[in-house]
SEMI-647462 format. One line per 4 residues: number of its first residue (from 1); their letters; for each residue y, z, x of C-alpha. Coordinates in nm, 2 decimals. Layout:
N
NUM> a> Y:Z:X  ...
//
This chain:
625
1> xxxx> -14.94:26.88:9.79  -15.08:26.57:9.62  -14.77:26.33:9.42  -14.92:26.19:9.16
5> xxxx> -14.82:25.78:9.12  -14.61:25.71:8.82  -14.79:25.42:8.61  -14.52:25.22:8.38
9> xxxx> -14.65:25.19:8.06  -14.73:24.81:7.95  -14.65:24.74:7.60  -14.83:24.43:7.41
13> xxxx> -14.59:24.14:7.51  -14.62:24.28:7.87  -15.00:24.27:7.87  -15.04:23.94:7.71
17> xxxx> -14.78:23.82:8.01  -15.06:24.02:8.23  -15.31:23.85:8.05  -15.19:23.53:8.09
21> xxxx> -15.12:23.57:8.47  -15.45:23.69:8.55  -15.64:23.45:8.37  -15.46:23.15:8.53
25> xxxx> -15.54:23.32:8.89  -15.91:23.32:8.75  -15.94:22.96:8.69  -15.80:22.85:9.00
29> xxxx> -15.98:23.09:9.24  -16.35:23.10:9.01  -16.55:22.84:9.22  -16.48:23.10:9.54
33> xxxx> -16.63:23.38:9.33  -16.96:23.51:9.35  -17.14:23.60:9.00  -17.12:23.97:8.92
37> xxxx> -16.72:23.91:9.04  -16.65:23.67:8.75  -16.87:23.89:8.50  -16.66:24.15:8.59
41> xxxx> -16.29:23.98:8.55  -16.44:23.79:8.29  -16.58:24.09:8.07  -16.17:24.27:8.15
45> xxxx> -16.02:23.97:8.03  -16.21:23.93:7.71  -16.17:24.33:7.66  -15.82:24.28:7.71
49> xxxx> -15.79:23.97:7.47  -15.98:24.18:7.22  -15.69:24.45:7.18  -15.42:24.26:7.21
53> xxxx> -15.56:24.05:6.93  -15.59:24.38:6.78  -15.27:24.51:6.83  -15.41:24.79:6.99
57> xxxx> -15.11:24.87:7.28  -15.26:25.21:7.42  -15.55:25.04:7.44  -15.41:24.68:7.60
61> xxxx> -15.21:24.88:7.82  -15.47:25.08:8.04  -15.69:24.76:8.04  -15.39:24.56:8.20
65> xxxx> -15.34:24.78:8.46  -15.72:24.78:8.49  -15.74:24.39:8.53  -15.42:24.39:8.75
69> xxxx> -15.61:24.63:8.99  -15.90:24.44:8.98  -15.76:24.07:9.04  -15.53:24.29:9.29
73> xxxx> -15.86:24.31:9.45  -16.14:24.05:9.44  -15.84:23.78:9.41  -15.59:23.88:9.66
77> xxxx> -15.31:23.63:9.68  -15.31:23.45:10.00  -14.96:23.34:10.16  -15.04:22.97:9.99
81> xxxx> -15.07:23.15:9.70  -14.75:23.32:9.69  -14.52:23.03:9.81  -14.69:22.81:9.57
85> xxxx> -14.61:23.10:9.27  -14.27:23.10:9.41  -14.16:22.77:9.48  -14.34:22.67:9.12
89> xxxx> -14.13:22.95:8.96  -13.79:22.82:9.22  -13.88:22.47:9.04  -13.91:22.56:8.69
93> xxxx> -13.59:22.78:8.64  -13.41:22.49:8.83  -13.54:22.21:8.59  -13.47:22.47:8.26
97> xxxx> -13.10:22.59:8.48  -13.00:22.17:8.51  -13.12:22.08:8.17  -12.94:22.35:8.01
101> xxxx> -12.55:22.33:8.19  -12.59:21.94:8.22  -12.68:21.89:7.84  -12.66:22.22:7.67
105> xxxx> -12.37:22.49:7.80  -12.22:22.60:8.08  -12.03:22.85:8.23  -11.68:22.82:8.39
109> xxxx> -11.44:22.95:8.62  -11.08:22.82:8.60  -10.99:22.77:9.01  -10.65:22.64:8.96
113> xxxx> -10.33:22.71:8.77  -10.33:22.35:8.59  -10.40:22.44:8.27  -10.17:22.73:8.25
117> xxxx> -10.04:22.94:8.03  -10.36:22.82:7.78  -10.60:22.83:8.12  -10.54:23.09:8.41
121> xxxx> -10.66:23.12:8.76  -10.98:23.36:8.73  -11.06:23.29:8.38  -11.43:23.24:8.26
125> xxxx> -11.53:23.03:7.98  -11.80:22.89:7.77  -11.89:22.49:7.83  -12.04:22.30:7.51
129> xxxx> -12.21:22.04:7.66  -12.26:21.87:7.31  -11.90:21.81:7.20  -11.88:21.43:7.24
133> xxxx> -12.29:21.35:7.34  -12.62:21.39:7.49  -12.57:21.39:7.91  -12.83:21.24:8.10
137> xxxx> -12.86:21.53:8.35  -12.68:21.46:8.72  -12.62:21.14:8.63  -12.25:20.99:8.47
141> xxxx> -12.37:20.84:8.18  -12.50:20.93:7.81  -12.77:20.88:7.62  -12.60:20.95:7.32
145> xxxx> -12.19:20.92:7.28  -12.03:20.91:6.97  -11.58:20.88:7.04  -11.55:20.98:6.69
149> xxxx> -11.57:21.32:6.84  -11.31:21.30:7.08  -11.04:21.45:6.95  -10.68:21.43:7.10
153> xxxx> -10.52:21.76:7.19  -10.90:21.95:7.30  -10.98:22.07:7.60  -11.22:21.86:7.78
157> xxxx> -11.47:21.89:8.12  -11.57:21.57:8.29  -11.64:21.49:8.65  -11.45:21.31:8.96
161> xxxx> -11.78:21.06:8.97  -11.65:20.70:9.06  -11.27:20.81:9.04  -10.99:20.83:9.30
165> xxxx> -10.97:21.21:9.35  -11.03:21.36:9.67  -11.23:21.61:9.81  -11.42:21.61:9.46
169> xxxx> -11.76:21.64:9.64  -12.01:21.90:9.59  -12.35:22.03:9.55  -12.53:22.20:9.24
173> xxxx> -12.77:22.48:9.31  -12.69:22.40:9.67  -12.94:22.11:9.66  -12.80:21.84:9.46
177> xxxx> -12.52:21.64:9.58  -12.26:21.57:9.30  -11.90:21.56:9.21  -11.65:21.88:9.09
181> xxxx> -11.59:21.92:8.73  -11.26:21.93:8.58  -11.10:22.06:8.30  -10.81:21.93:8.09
185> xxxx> -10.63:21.80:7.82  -10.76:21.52:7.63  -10.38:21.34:7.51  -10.48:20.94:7.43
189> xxxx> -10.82:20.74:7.34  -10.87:20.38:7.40  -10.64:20.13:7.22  -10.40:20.45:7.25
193> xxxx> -10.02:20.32:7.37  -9.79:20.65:7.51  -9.45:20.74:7.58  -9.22:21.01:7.70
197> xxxx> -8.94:21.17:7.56  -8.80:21.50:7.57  -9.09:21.69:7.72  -9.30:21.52:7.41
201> xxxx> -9.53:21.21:7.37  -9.49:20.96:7.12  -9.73:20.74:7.07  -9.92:20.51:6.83
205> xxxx> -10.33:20.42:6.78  -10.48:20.12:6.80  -10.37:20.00:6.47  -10.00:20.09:6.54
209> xxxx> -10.03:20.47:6.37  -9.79:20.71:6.48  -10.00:20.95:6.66  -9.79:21.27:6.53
213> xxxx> -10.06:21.48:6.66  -9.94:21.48:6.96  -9.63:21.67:6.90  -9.66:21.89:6.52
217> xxxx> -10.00:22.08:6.63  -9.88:22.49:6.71  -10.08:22.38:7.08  -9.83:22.09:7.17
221> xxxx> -9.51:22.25:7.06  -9.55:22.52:7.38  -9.63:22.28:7.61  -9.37:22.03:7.77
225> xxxx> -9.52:21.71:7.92  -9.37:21.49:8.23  -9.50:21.12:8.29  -9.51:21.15:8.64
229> xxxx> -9.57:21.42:8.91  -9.35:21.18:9.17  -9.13:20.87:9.10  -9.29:20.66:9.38
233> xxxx> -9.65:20.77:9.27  -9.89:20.65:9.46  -9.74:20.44:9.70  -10.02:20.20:9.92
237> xxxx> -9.93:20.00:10.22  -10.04:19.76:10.45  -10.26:19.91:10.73  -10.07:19.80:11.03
241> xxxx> -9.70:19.77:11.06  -9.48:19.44:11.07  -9.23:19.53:11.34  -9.27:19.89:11.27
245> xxxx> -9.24:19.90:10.92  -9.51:19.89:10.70  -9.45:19.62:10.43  -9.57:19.52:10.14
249> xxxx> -9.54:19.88:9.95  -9.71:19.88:9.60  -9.63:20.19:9.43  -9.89:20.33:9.17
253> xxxx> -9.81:20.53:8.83  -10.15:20.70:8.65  -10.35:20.45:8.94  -10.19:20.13:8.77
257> xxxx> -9.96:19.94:9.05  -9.63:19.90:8.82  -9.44:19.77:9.13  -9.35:19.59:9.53
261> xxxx> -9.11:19.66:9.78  -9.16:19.39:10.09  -8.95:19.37:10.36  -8.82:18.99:10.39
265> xxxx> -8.75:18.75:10.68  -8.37:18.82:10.76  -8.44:19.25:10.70  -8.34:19.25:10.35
269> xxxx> -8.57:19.40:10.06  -8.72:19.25:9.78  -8.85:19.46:9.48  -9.04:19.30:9.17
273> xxxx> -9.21:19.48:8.86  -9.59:19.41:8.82  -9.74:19.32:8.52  -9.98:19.54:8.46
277> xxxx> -10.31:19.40:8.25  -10.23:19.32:7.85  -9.86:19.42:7.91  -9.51:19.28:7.90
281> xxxx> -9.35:19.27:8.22  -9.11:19.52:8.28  -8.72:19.47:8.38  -8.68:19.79:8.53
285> xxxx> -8.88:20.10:8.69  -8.74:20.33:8.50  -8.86:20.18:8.16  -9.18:20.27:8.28
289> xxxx> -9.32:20.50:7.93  -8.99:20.70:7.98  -8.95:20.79:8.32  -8.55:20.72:8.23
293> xxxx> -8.55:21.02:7.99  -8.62:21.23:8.31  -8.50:21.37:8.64  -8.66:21.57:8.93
297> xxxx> -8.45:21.85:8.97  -8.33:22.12:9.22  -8.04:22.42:9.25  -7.86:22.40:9.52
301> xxxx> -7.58:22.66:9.69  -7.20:22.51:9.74  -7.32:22.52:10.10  -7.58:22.24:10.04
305> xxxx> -7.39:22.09:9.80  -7.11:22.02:10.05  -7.36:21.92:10.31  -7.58:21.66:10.10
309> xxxx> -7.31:21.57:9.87  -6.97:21.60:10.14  -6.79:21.29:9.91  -6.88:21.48:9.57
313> xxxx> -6.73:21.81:9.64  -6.40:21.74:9.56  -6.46:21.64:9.22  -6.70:21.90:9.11
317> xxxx> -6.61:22.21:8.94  -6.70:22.54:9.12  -7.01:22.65:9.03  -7.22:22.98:9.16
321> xxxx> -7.52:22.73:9.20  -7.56:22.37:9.08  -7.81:22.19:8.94  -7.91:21.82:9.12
325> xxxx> -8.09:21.59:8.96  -8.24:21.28:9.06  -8.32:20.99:8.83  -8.31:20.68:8.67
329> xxxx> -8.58:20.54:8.97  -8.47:20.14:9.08  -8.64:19.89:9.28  -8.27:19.80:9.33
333> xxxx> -8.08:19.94:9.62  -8.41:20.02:9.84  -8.41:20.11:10.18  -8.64:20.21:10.44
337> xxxx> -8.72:20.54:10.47  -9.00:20.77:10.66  -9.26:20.89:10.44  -9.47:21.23:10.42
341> xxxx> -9.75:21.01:10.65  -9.43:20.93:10.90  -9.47:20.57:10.75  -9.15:20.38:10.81
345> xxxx> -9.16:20.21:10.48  -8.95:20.08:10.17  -8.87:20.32:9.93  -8.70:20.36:9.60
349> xxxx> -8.37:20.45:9.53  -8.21:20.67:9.29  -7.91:20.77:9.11  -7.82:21.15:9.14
353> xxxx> -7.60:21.40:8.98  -7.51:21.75:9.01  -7.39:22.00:8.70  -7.24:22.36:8.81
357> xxxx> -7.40:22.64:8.71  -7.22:22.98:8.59  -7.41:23.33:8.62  -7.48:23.28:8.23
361> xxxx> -7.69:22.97:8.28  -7.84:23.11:8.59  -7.96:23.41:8.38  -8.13:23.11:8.12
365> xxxx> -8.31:22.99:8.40  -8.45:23.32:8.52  -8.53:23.41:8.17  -8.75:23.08:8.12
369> xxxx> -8.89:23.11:8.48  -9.24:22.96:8.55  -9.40:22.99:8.89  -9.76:22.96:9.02
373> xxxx> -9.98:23.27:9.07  -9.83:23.38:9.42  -9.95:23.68:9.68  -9.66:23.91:9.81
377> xxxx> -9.76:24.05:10.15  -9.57:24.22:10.43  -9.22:24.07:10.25  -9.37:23.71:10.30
381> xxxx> -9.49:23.50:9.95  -9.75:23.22:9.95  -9.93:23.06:9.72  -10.23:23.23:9.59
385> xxxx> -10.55:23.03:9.74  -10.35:22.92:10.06  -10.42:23.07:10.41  -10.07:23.28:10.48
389> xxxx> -10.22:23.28:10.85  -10.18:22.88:10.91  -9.85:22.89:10.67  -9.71:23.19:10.84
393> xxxx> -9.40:23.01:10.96  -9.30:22.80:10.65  -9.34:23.14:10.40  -9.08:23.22:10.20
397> xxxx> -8.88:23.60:10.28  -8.95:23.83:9.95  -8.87:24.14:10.15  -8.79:24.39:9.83
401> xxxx> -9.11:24.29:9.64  -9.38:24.56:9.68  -9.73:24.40:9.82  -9.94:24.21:9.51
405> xxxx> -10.07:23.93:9.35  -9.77:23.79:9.09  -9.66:23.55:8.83  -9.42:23.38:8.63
409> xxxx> -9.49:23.31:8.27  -9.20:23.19:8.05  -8.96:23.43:8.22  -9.19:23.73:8.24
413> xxxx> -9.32:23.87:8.55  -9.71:23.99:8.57  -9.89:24.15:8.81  -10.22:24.01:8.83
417> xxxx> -10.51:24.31:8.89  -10.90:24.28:8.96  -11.11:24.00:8.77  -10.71:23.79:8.71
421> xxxx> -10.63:24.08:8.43  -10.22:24.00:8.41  -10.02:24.31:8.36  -9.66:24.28:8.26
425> xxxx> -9.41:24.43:8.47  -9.11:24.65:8.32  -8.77:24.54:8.34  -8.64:24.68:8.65
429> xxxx> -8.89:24.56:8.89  -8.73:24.38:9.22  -8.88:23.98:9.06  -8.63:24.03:8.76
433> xxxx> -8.30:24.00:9.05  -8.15:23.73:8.84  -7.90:23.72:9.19  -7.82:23.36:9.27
437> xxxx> -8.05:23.37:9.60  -8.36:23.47:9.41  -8.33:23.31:9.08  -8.29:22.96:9.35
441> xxxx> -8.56:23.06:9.54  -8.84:23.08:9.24  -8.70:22.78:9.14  -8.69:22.55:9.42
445> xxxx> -9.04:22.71:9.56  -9.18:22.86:9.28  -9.48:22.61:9.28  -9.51:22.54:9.62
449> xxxx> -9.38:22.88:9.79  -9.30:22.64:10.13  -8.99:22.64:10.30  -8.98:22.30:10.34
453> xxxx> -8.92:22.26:10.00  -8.55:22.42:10.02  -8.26:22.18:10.00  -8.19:22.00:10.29
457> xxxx> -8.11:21.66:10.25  -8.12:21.39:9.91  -8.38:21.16:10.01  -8.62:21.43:10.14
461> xxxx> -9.02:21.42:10.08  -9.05:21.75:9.98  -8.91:21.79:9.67  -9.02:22.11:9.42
465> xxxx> -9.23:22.01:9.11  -8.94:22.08:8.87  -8.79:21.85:8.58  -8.52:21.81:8.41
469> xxxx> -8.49:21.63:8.05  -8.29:21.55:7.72  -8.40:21.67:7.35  -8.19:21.62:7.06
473> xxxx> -7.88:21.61:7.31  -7.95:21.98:7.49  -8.07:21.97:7.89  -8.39:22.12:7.95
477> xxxx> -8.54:22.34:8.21  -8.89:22.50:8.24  -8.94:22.39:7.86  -8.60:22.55:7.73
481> xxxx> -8.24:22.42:7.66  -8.04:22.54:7.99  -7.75:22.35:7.85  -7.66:22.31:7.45
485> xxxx> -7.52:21.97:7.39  -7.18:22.21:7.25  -7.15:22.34:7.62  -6.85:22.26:7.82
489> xxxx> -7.02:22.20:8.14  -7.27:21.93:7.96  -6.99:21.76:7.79  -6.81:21.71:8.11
493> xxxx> -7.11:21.63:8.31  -7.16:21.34:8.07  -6.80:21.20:8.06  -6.82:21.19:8.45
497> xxxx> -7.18:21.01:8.42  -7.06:20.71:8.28  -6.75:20.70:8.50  -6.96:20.66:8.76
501> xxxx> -7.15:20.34:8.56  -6.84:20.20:8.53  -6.71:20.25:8.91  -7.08:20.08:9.03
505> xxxx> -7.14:19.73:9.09  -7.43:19.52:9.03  -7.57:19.55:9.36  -7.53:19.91:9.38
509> xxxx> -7.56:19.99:9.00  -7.59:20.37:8.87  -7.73:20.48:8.56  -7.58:20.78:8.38
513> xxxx> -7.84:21.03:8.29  -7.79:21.09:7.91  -7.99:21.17:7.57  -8.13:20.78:7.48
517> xxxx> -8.29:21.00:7.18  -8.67:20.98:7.09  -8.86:20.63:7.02  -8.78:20.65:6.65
521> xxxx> -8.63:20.38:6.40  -8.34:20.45:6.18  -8.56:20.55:5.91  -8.69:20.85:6.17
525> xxxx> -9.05:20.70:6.18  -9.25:20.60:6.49  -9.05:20.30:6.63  -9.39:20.07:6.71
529> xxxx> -9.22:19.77:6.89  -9.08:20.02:7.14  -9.37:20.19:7.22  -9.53:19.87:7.24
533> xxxx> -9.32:19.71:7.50  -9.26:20.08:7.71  -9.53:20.32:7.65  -9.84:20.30:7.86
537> xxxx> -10.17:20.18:7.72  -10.51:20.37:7.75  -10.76:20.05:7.86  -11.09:20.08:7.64
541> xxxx> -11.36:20.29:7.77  -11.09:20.55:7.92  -10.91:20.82:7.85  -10.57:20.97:7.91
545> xxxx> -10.61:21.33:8.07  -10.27:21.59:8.12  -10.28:21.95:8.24  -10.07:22.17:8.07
549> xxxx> -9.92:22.26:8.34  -9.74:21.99:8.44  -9.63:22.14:8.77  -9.92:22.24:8.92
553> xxxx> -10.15:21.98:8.80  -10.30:21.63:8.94  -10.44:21.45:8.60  -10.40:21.08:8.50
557> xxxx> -10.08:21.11:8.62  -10.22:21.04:9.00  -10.59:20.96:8.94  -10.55:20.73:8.62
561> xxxx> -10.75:20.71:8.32  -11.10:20.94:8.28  -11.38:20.66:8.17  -11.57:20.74:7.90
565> xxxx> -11.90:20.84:8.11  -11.71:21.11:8.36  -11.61:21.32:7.97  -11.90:21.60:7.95
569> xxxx> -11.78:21.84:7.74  -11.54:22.05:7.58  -11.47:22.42:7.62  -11.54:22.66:7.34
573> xxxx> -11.46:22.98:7.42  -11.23:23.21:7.67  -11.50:23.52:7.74  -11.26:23.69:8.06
577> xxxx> -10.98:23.82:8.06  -11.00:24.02:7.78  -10.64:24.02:7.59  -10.44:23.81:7.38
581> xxxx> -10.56:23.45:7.49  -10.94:23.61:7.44  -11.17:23.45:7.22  -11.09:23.07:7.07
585> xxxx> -10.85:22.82:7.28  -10.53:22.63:7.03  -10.73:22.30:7.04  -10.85:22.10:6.74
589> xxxx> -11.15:22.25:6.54  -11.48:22.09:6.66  -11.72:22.09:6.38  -12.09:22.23:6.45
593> xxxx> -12.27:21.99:6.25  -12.27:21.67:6.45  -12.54:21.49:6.55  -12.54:21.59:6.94
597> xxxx> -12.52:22.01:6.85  -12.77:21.99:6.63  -13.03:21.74:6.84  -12.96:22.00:7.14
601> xxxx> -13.00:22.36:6.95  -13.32:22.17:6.70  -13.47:22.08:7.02  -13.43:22.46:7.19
605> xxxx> -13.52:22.61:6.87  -13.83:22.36:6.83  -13.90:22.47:7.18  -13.91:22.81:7.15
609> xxxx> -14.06:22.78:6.82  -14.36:22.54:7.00  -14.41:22.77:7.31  -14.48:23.07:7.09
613> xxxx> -14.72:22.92:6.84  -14.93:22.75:7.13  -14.94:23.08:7.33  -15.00:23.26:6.96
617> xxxx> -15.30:23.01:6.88  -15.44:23.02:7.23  -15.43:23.38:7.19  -15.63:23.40:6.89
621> xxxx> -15.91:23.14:7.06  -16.19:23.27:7.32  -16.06:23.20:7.69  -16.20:22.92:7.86
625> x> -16.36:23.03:8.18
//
């Protein structure tokens, strides 16, 4: 039985690629051909040339596979031949791959849960590399940047060159060494001056314009922002110890050192403010752009309440849980303490509170619950992108949680399938327990799923990435009022606040956490002087950068400002998950016709336009031989 060889049929735009092919191989292998072999490929190519020209396809076709055949034959490809064809080809798609996501687009995949809810873990998105400029390729810099574009409240990409991130190395095409891209929040532009209040920025331009845009856009009002991730920040010490104790400590806030804590000659502790560059000199920490207006917080059981707090049992009402919160940061009152990097160093200090909590305001929490993307397995929880293996002993207990990938998203629970599609989970399922136990554990180690983060002592390192602030005189949790200003709890929480002031002394002074009300004059507009003297100031050339979720993000915050040559895009489009957030991200409108867009897509469609008329007019002329 004889099979007959199936021959694919070649239509005209394959034959002129055959055409092409064979006549470069010609002209770089003629001068080893004898003279009836290059009449022969000659006399093909011309044939072939001829129909094409003519738009004769049957015709072109069974010449091409003639002429392949041939060359096939009296030009065989030697192994030079082939690793110079593929390490040409290997070169070429690399050059068109680099110029293309360095200056043109990109595609993205979100890695982190930073930028959540707008950004999830396992999203993918389209890049416009032409939103601000024209990127020199693998390089930080522009040759075109026009900060016109740059518009506060969009979604930028820019790169960890030449700024204090770590582990922000890595390698493009797995040949060039470069650093990780990141995508954020664009919130202030230089000459820009910040500040915080009530999970909201105030802030005024250059020219001493409120910046309103920060808070009235749809995209700002579902977002709560903090201006710190720690209160000590950064803090930097001397190398060695003095006596066991390393001294000086200079603690840093967005990468700015805003204050010292040295250890003097007798034991004692000395704190001072430092100016920071254009910038009244502060009195206190805690006027730092608004870190007063805010408190770390934790729930806690009556257990750990009477064993952190034994003196303040007595005159606290019961509560099912209670909520601790830490604030009002002070240079005053410091003492040594050992760090995460079991430094013996000075530290802050810190006034604290705690409100009881009923099952009603328990049940607020829960329904307003935010948590990281977590992995149930066996009854143990960990974070999703963390080795449960290494962690095994510090995992939280979720024993009636059936295996899965989860999450938290403004009180609903989803269960996250293949390629990060969420799926809401119905009501009864075991993560919607609003029992004390569980509502305190998704708080305390919601972000972090370590035990180390549950309540053990005031003053310990581990403390969960969870906030506590004032708006229009309510208390805020997870970006909702926990506490109306009308509730008896928060009025008696207050009364007992400044109590407290007046019971302290001046060198053990306590501040009463309390509504100071937002930065505005008595006329309700932008109060400038204020945010002049407290807010922080974007330096020229940089740019303030906040994910929008605050939690679970490292932004300006610990790396500082973004300068202008790291910003190298902005994201245009969400293309997976399909769903609600599909499509268009709540950013500012970028218009199309700028300069940069239409250099970039004139110059690809000049390209294409160019290749095709040489390859048409070379065509249409005899070959050269």
């Amino acid at each position: 039985m004889v099979t007959k060889k199936i021959v694919a049929i070649y239509n005209l735009r394959k034959s002129k690629r055959v055409l092409r092919q064979v006549h470069r191989l010609y002209r770089r292998k003629s001068k080893t051909l004898d003279t009836p072999t290059k009449e022969k490929l000659e006399s093909h190519l011309t044939s072939l040339q001829l129909a094409i020209q003519k738009k004769e396809a049957d015709t072109a076709n069974r010449i091409a596979h003639q002429l392949e055949n041939t060359a096939r034959k009296l030009m065989p490809k030697t192994a030079w031949d082939k690793t110079r064809d593929f390490l040409g080809a290997i070169l070429f798609a690399l050059v068109v791959a680099i110029a293309i996501r360095q200056m043109w687009f990109e595609f993205y995949t979100i890695p982190s849960g930073s930028m959540r809810p707008t950004l999830k873990e396992e999203d993918y998105l389209v890049v416009s590399k032409t939103h601000f400029g024209l990127n020199v390729p693998l390089q930080t810099s522009h040759f075109y940047f026009d900060p016109t574009l740059v518009q506060r409240g969009s979604i930028v990409v820019w790169t960890g060159e030449n700024m204090d991130i770590p582990d922000s190395d890595t390698t493009y095409f797995y040949l060039f060494p470069g650093k990780k891209q990141f995508v954020k929040r664009l919130i202030g532009k230089p000459g820009d001056i910040l500040y915080f209040y009530g999970g909201e920025i105030y802030g005024i331009n250059s020219q001493g314009k409120d910046l309103d845009m920060l808070r009235n856009p749809s995209w700002f009002k579902s977002l709560e922002h903090i201006p710190f991730i720690r209160f000590d920040g950064k803090a930097e010490t001397a190398s060695t110890p003095t006596n066991g104790i390393f001294t000086p400590v200079v603690f840093n806030q967005m990468n700015i050192p805003v204050a010292k804590l040295s250890l003097n000659s007798i034991g004692g502790i000395n704190g001072e403010m430092l100016r920071q560059r254009n910038r009244p000199l502060l009195s206190n920490y805690s006027d730092l752009w608004g870190f007063k207006n805010f408190a770390m917080a934790r729930l806690l059981t009556p257990e750990q309440v009477g064993k952190i707090y034994p003196d303040a049992v007595k005159n606290l009402d019961s509560g099912i849980l209670y909520l601790e919160l830490l604030h009002h940061p002070t240079l005053q009152g410091a003492q040594v303490v050992r760090d995460e990097y079991n430094r013996l160093r000075p530290d802050l200090a810190y006034s604290s509170s705690l409100i009881p909590l009923q099952q009603e305001e328990i049940n607020t929490v829960a329904d307003h619950m935010l948590t990281c993307r977590f992995i149930v397995s066996n009854g143990l929880a960990y974070r999703m992108g963390w080795n449960p293996k290494e962690l095994a002993s510090y995992l939280p207990r979720m024993s009636d949680v059936p295996d899965g990938t989860y999450e938290f998203q403004d009180g609903k629970a989803y269960k996250i399938l293949w390629g990060g599609i969420a799926k809401e989970l119905p009501s009864d399922h075991p993560l919607y327990n609003k029992n004390p136990k569980q509502v305190q554990l998704l708080y305390n180690l919601g972000i972090e799923f370590l035990n180390q983060y549950s309540p053990v002592s005031k003053m310990q390192r581990a403390h969960p990435s969870r906030y506590a602030y004032f708006r229009n005189g309510d208390l805020y949790l997870l970006g909702a009022p926990i506490l109306k200003k009308d509730n008896p709890a928060l009025i008696l929480f207050l009364k007992s606040e400044y109590q407290k002031q007046s019971m302290s002394t001046s060198v053990h002074p306590y501040s009463p956490f309390d509504d100071t009300g937002p930065p505005l004059d008595k006329e309700g507009k932008i109060d400038v002087e204020f945010i002049r003297k407290y807010g922080v100031a974007v330096p020229e050339k940089t740019y303030l950068v906040l994910g929008d979720n605050h939690a679970m993000s490292a932004d300006s915050r610990q790396f500082g400002f973004v300068p202008e040559d790291n910003l190298k895009g902005g994201v245009s489009f969400l293309f997976w998950p399909p769903g609600p957030r599909w499509g268009q991200l709540p950013q500012p409108s970028h218009s199309f016709l700028t300069f940069p867009n239409l250099f970039v897509w004139g110059g690809v469609i000049l390209i294409f336009v160019g290749v095709s008329f040489y390859y048409r007019r070379k065509l249409s002329q005899p070959l050269k031989f």
